[in-house]
C-alpha positions as CSV (number, residue, x, y, z in Angstrom):
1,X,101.5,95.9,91.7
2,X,98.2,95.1,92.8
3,X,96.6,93.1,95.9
4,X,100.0,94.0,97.6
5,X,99.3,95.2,100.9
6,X,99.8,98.5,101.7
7,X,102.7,100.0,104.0
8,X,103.2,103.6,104.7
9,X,106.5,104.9,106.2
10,X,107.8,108.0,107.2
11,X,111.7,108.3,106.4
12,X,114.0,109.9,109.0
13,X,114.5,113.6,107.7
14,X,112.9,112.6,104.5
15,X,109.9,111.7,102.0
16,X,107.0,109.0,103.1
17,X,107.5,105.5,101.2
18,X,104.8,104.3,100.2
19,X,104.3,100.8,99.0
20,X,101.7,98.5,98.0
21,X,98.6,98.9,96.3
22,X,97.5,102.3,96.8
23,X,95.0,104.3,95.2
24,X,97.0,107.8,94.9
25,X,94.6,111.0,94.2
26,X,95.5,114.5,93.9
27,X,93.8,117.4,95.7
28,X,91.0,117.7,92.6
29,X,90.4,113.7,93.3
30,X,92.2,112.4,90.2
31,X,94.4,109.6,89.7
32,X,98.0,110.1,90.0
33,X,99.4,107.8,87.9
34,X,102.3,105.0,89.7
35,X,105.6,103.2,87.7
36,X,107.0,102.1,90.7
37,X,106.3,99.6,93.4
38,X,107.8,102.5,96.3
39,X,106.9,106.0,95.9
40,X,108.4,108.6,97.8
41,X,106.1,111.4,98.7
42,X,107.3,114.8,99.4
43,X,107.0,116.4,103.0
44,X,109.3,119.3,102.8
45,X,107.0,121.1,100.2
46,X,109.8,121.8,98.2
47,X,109.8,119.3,95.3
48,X,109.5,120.4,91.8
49,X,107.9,117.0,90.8
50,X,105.5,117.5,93.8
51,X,104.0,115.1,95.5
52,X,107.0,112.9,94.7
53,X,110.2,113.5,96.3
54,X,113.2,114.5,94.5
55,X,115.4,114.8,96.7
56,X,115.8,118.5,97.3
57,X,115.0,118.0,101.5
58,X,118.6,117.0,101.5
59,X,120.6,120.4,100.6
60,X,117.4,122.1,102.2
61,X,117.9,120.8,105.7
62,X,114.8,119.3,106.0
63,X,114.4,117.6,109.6
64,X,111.7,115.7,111.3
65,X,110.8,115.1,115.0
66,X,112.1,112.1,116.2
């Protein structure tokens, strides 16, 4: 996964993809550990595997701007 360049993409009504190598810290500084090449981050705040997305901005009606 590493010396990938970094991309960061917000999804239509959905979580940010992030992809790359990334150095991904949560609010105390720590390492949050990566399996994947793609995360998807959470932006609707209502994950229960927060930051990563699962999936529940879909029956929540989350929408973005366009």
């Amino acid at each position: 996964m590493r010396d990938e360049r970094p991309s960061i993409t917000p999804y239509p009504d959905g979580p940010i993809l992030v992809r790359g190598d990334v150095d991904l810290r949560d609010a105390d500084g720590e390492p949050i550990p990566r399996n994947r090449r793609t995360m998807a981050l959470c932006r609707c705040g209502l994950s229960s595997i927060k930051p990563f997305c699962d999936g529940t901005h879909k029956p929540a009606g989350f929408r973005t701007d366009d």
